[in-house]
MOPAC internal coordinates of N, CA, C and O (Angstrom, degrees):
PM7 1SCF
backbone

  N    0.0000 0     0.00 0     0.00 0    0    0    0
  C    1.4455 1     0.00 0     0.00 0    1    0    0
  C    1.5265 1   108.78 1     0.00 0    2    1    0
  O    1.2310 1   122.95 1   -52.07 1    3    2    1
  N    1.1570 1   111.95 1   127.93 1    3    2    1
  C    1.7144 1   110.86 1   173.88 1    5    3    2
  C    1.4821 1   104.10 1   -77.63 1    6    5    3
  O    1.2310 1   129.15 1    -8.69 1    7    6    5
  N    1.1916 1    99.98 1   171.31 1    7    6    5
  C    1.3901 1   121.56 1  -163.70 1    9    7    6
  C    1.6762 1    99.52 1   -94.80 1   10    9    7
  O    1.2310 1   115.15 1   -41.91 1   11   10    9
  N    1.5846 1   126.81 1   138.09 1   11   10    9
  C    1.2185 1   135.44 1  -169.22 1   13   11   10
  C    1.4796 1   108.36 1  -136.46 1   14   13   11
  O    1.2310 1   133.13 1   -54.40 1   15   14   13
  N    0.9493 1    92.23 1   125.60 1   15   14   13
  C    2.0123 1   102.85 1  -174.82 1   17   15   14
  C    1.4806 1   119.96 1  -107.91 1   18   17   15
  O    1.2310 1   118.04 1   -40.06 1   19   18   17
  N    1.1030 1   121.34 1   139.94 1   19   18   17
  C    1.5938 1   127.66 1  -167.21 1   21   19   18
  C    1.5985 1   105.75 1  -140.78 1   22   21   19
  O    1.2310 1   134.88 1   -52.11 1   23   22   21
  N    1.5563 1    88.82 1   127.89 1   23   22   21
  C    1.6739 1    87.60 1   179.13 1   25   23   22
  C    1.7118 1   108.95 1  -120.56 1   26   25   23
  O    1.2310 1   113.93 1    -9.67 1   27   26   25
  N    0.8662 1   129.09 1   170.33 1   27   26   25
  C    1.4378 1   147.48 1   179.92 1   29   27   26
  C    1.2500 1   103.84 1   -80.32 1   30   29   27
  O    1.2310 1   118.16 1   -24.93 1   31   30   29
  N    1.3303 1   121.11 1   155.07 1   31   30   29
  C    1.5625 1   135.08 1   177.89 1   33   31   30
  C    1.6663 1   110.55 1  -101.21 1   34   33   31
  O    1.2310 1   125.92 1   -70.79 1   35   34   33
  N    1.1541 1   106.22 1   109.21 1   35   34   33
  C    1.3877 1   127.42 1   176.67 1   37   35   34
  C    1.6445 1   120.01 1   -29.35 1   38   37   35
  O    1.2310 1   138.52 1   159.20 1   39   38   37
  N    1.2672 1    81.70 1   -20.80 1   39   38   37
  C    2.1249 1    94.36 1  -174.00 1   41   39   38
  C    1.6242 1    92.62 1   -82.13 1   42   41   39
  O    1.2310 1   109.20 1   165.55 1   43   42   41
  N    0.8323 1   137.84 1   -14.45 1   43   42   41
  C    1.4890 1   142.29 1  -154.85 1   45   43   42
  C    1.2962 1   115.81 1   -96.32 1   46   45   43
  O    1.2310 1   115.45 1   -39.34 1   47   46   45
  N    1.3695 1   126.25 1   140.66 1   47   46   45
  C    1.9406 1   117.00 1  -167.49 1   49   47   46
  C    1.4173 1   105.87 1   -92.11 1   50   49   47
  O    1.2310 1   126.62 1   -48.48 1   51   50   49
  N    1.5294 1   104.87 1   131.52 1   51   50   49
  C    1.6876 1   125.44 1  -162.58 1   53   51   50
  C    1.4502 1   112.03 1    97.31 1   54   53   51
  O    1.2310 1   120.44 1   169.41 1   55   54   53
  N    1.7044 1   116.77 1   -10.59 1   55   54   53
  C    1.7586 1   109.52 1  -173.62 1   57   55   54
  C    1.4412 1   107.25 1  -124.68 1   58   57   55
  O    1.2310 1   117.07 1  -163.62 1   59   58   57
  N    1.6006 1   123.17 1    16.38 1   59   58   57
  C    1.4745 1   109.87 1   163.26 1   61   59   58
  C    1.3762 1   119.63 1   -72.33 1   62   61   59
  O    1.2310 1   108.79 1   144.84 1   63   62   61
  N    0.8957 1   138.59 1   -35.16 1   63   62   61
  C    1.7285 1   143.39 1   171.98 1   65   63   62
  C    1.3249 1   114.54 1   -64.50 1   66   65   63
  O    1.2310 1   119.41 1   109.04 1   67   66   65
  N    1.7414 1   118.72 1   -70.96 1   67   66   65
  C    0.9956 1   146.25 1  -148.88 1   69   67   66
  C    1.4382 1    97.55 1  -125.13 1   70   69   67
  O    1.2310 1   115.22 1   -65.26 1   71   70   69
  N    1.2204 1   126.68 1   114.74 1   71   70   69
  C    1.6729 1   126.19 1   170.73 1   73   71   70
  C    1.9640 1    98.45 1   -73.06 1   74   73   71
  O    1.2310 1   129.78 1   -23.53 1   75   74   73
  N    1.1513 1    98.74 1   156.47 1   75   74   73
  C    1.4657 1   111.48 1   159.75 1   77   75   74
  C    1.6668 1   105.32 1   -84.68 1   78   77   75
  O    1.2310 1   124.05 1   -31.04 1   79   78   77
  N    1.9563 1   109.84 1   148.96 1   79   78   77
  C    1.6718 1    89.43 1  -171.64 1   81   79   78
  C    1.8490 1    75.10 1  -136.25 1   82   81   79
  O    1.2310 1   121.21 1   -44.45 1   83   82   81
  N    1.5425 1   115.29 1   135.55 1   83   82   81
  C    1.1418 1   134.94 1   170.71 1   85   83   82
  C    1.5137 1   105.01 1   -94.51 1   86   85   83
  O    1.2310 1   118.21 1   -53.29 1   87   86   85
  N    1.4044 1   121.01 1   126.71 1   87   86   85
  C    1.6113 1   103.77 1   167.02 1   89   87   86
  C    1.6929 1    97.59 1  -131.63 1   90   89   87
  O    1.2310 1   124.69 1   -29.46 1   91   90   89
  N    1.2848 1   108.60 1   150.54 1   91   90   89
  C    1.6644 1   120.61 1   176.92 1   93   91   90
  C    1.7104 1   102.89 1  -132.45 1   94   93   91
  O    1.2310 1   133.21 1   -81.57 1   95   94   93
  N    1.0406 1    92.07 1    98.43 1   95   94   93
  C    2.0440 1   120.63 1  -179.66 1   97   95   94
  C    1.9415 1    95.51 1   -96.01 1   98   97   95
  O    1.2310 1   132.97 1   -29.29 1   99   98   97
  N    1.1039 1    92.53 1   150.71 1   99   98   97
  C    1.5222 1   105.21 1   168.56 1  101   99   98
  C    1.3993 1   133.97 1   -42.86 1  102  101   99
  O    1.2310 1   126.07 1   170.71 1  103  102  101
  N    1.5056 1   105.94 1    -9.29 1  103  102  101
  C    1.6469 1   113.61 1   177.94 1  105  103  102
  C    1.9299 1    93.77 1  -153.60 1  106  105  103
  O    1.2310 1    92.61 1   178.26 1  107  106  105
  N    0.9406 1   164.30 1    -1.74 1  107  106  105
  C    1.3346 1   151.83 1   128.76 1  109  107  106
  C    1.2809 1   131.39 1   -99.90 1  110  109  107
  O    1.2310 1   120.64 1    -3.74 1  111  110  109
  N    1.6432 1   116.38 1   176.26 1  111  110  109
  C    1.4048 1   107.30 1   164.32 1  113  111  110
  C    1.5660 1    84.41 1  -126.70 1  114  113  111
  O    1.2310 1   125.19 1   -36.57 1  115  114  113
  N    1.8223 1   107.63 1   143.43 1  115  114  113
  C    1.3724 1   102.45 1  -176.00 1  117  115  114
  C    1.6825 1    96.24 1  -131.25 1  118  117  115
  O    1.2310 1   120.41 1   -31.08 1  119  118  117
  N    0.8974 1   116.83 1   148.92 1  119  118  117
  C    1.5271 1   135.50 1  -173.83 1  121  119  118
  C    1.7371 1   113.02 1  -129.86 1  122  121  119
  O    1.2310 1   126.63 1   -68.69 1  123  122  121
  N    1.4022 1   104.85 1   111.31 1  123  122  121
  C    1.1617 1   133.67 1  -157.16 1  125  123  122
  C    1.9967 1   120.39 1   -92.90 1  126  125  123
  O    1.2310 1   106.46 1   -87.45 1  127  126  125
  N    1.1055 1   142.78 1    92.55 1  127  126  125
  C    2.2414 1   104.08 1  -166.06 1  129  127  126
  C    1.7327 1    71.40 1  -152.76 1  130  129  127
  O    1.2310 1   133.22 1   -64.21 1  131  130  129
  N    1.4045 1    92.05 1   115.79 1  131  130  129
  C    1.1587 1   122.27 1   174.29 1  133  131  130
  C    1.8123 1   118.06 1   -96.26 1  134  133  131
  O    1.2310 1   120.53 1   -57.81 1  135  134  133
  N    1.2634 1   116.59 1   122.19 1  135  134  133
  C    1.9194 1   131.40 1  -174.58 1  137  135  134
  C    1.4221 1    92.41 1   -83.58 1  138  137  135
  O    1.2310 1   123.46 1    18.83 1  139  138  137
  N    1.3446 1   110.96 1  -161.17 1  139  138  137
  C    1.5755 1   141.46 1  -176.09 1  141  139  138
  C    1.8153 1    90.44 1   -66.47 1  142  141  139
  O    1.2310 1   133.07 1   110.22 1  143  142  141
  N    1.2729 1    92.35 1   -69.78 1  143  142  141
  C    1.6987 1   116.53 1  -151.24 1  145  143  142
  C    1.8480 1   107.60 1   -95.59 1  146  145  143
  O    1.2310 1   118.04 1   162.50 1  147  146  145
  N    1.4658 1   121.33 1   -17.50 1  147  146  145
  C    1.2641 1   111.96 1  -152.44 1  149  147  146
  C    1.6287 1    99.16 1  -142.05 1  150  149  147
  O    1.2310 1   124.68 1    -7.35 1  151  150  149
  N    1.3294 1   108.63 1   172.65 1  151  150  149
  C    1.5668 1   122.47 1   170.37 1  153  151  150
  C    1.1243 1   125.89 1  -146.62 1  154  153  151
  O    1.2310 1   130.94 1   -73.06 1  155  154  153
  N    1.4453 1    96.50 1   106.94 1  155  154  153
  C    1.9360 1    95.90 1  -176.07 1  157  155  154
  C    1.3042 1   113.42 1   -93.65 1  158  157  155
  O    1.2310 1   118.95 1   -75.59 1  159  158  157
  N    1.1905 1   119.61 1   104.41 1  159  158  157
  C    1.1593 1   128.49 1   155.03 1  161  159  158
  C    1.7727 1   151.04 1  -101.57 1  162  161  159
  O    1.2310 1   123.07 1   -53.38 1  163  162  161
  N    1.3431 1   111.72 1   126.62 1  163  162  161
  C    1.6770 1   112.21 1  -149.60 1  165  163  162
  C    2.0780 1    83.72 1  -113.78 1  166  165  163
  O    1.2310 1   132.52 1   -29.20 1  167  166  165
  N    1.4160 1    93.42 1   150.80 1  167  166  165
  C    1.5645 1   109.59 1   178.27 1  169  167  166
  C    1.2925 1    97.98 1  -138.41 1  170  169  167
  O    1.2310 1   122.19 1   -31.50 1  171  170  169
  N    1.5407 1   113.42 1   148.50 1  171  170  169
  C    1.9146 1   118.74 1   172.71 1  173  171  170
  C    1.6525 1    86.27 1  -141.76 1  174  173  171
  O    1.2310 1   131.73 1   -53.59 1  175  174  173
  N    1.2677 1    94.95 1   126.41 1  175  174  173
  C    2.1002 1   101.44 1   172.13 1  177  175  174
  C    1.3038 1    97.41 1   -61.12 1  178  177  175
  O    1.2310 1   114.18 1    -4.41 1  179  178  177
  N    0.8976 1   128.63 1   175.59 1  179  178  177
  C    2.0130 1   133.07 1  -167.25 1  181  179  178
  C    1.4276 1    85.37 1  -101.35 1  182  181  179
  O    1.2310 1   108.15 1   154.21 1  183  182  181
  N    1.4909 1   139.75 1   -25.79 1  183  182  181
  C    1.2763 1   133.22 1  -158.19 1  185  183  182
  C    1.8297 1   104.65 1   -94.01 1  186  185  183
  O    1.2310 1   118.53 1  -176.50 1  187  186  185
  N    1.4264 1   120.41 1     3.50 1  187  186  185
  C    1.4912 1   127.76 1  -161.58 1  189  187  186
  C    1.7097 1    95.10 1  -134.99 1  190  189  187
  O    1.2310 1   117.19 1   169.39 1  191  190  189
  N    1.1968 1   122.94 1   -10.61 1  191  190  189
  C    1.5579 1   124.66 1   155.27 1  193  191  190
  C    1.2772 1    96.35 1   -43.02 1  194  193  191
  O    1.2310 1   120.29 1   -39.38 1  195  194  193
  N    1.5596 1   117.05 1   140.62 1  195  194  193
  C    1.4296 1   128.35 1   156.67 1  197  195  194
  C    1.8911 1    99.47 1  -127.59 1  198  197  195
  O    1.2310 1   120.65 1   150.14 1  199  198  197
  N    1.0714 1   116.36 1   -29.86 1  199  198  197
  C    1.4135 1   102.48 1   168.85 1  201  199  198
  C    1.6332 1   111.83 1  -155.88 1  202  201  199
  O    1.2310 1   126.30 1    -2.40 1  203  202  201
  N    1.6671 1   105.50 1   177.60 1  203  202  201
  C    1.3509 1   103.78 1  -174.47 1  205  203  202
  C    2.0012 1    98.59 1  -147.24 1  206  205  203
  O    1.2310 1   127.03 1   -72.45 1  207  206  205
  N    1.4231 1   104.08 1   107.55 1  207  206  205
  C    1.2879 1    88.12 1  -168.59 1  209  207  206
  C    1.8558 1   100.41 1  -120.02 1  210  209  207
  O    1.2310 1   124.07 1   -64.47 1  211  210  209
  N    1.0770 1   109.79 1   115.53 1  211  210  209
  C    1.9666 1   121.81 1   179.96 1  213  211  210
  C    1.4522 1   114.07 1   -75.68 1  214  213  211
  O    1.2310 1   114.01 1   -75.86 1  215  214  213
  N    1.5191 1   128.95 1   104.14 1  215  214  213
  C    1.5610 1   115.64 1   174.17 1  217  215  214
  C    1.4095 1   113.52 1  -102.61 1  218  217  215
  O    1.2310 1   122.06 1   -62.35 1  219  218  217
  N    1.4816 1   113.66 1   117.65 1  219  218  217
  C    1.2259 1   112.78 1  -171.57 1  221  219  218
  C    1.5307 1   120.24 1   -90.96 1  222  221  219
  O    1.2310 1   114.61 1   -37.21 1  223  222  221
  N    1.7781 1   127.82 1   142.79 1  223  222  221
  C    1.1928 1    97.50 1   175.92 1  225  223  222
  C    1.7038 1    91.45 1  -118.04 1  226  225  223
  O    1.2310 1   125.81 1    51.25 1  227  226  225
  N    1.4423 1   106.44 1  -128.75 1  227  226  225
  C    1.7354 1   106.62 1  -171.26 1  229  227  226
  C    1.6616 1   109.45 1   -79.14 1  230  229  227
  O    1.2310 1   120.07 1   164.57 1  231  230  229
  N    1.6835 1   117.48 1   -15.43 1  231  230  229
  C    1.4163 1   106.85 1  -171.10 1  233  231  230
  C    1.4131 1    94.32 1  -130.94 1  234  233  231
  O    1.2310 1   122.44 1   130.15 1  235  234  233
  N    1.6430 1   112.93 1   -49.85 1  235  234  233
  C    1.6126 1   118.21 1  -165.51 1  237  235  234
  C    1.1556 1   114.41 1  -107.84 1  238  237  235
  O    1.2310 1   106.67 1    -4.92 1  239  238  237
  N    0.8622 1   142.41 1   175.08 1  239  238  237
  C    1.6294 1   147.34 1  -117.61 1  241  239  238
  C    2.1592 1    91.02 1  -178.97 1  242  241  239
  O    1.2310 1   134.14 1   -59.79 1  243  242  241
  N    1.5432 1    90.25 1   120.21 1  243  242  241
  C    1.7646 1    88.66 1   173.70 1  245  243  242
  C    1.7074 1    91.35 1  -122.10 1  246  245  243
  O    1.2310 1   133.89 1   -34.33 1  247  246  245
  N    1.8663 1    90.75 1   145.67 1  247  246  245
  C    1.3632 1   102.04 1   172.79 1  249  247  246
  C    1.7549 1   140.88 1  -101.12 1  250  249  247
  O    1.2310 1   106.56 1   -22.88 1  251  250  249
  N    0.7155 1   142.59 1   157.12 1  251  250  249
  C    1.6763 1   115.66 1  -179.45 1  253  251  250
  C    1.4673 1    97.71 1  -145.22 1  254  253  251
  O    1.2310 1   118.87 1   -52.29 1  255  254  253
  N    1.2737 1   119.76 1   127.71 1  255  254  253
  C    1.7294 1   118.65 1   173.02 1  257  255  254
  C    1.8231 1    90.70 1  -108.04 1  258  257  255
  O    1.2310 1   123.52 1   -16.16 1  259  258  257
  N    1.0483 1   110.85 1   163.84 1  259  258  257
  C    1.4453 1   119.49 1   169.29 1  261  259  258
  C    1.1438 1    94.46 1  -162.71 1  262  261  259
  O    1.2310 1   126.25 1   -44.18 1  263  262  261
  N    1.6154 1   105.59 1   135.82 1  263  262  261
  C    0.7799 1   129.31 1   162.72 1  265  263  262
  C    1.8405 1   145.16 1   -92.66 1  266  265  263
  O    1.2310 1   113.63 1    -1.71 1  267  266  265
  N    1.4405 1   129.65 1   178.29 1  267  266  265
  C    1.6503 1   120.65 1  -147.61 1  269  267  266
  C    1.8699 1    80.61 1   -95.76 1  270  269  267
  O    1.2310 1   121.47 1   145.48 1  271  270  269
  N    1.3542 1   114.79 1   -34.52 1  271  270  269
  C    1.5225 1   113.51 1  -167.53 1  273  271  270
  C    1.8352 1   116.79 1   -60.73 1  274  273  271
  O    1.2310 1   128.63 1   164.31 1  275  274  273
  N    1.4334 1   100.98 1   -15.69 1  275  274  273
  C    1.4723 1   108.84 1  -178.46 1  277  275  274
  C    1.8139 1   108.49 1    89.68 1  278  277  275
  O    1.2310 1   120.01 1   171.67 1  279  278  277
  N    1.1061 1   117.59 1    -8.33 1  279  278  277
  C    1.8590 1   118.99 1   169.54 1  281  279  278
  C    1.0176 1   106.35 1   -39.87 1  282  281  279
  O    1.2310 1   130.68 1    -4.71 1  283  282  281
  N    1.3102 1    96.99 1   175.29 1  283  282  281
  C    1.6695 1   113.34 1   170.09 1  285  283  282
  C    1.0997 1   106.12 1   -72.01 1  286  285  283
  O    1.2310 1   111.79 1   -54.44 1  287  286  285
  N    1.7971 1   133.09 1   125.56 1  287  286  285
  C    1.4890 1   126.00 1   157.78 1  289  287  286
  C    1.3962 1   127.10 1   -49.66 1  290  289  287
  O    1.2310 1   133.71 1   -19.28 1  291  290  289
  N    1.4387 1    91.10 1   160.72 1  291  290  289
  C    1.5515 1    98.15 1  -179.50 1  293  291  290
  C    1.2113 1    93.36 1  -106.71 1  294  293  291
  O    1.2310 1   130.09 1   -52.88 1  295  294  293
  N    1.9287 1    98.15 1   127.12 1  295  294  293
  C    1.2855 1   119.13 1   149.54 1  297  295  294
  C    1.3938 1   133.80 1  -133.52 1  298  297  295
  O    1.2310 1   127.54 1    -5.84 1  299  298  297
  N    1.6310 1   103.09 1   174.16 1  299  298  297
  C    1.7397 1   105.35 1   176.69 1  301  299  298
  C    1.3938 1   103.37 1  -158.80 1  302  301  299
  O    1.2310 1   125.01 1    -5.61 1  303  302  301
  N    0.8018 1   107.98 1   174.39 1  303  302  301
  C    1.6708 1   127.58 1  -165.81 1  305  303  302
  C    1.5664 1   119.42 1  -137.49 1  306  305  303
  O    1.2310 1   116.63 1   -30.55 1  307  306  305
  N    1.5115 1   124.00 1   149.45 1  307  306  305
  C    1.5341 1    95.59 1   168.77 1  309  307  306
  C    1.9199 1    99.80 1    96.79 1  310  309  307
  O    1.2310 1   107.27 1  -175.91 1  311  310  309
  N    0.6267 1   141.33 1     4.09 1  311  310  309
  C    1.0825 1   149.04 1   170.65 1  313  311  310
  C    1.4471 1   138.70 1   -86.79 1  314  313  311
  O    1.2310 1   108.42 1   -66.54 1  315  314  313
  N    1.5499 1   139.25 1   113.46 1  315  314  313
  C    1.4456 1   113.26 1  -175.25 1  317  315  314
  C    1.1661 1   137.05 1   -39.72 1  318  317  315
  O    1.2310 1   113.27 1     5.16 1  319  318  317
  N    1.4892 1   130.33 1  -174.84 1  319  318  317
  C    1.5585 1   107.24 1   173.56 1  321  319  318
  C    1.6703 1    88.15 1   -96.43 1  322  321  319
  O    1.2310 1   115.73 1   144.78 1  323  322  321
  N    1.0226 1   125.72 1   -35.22 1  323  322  321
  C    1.6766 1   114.32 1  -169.29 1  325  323  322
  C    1.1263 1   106.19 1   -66.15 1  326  325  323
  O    1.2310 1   109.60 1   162.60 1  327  326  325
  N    1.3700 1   137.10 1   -17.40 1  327  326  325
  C    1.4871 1   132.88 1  -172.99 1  329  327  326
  C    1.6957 1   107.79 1   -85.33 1  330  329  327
  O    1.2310 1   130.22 1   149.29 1  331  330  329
  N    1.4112 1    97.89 1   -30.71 1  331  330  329
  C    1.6214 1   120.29 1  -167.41 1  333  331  330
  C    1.9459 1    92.02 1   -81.77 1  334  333  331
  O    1.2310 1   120.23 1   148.89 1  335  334  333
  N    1.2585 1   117.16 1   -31.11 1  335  334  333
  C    1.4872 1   102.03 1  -169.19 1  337  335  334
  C    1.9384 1    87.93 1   -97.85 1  338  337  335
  O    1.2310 1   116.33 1   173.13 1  339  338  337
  N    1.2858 1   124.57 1    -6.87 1  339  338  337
  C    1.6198 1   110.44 1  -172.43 1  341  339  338
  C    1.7356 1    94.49 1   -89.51 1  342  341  339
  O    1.2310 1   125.80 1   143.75 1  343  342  341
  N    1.4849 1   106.45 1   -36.25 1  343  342  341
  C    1.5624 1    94.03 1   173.76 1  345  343  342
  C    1.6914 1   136.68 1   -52.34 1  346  345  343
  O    1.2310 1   130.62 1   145.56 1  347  346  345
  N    1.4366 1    97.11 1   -34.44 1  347  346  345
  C    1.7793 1   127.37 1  -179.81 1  349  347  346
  C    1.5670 1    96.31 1   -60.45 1  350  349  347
  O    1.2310 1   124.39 1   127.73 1  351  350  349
  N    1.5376 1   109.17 1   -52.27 1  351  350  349
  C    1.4022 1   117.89 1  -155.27 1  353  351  350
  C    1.8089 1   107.37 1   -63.96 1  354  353  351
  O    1.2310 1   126.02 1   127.42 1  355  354  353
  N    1.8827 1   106.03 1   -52.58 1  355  354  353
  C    1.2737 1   120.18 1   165.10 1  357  355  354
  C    1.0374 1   115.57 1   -39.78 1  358  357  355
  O    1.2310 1   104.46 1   120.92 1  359  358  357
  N    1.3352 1   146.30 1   -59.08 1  359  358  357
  C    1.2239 1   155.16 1  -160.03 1  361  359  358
  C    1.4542 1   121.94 1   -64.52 1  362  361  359
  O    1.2310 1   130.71 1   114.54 1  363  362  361
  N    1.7298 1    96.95 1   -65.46 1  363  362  361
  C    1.7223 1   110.23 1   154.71 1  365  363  362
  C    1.3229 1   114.34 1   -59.27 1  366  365  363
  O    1.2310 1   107.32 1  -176.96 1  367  366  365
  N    1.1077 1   141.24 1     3.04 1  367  366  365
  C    1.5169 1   117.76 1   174.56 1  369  367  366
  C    1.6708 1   108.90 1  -121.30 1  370  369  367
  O    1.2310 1   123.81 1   172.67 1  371  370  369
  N    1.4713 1   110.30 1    -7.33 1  371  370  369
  C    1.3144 1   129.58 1   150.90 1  373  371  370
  C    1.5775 1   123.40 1   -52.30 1  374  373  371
  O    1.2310 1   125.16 1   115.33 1  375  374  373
  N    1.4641 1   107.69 1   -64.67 1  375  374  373
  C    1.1558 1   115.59 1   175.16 1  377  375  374
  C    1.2927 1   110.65 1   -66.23 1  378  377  375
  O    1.2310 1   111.91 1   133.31 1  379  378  377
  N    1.5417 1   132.85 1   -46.69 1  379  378  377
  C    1.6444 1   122.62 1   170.84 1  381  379  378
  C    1.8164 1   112.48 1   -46.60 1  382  381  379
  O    1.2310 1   122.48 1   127.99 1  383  382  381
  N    1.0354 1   112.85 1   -52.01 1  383  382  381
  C    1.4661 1   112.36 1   175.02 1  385  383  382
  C    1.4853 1   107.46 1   -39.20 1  386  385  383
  O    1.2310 1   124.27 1   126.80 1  387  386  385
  N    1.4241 1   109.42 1   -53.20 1  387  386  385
  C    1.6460 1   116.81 1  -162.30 1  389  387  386
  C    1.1657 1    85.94 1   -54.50 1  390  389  387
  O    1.2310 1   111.53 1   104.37 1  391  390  389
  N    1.2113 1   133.56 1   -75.63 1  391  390  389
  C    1.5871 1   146.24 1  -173.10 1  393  391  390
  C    1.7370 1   111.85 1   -14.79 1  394  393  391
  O    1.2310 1   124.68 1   128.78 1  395  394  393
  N    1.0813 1   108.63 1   -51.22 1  395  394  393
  C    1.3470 1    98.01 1  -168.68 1  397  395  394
  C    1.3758 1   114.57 1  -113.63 1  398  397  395
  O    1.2310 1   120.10 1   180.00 1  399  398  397

C-alpha cells in the first residue's frame, strides 16, 4: 500500500500557519502539526488501533484514532469529510489484510 497524506484546512483553528499532516503508510497512521520551532509527532502501528471514530460538523470533519496500548489518541481536526472517511477506510482495510 503506498503511503497517503492528509492535510487540514487552513480555515480551521490550529491550521492557519501550520497545516496538521495525517499519513497512513503500510504499518502506521502518523499525525504530524508543526510550531515555529518544533514537531510533534504521534505514530499508532495499524495493528494497536482499537478504534477510529469521525465527528462531522457542516464543513470539517474531526478525527480520533485510539489506540489498544491505552496512550493518548491521535487526533486532528479541520479535515474534509472525504479525507476523514478515506482515512477510516485505509486503516480498516489495512488491518483486515494484517488479519489474514
Amino acid at each position: 500500500m503506498a503511503t497517503e497524506t492528509f492535510r487540514a484546512s487552513r480555515w480551521t483553528k490550529g491550521n492557519h500557519v501550520f497545516r496538521t499532516v495525517i499519513e497512513v503508510t503500510d504499518s502506521a497512521v502518523v499525525r504530524r502539526k508543526r510550531s515555529w520551532f518544533t514537531v510533534n509527532e504521534i505514530s499508532i502501528h495499524l495493528s494497536k488501533v482499537a478504534s477510529i471514530r469521525i465527528d462531522t460538523g457542516l464543513f470539517w470533519s474531526d478525527i480520533l484514532v485510539e489506540s489498544t496500548g491505552g496512550s493518548d489518541p491521535l487526533t486532528s481536526h479541520g479535515h474534509s469529510k472525504a479525507d476523514a472517511r478515506r482515512i477510516k477506510e485505509l486503516i480498516e482495510t489495512a488491518q483486515s489484510r494484517q488479519m489474514k
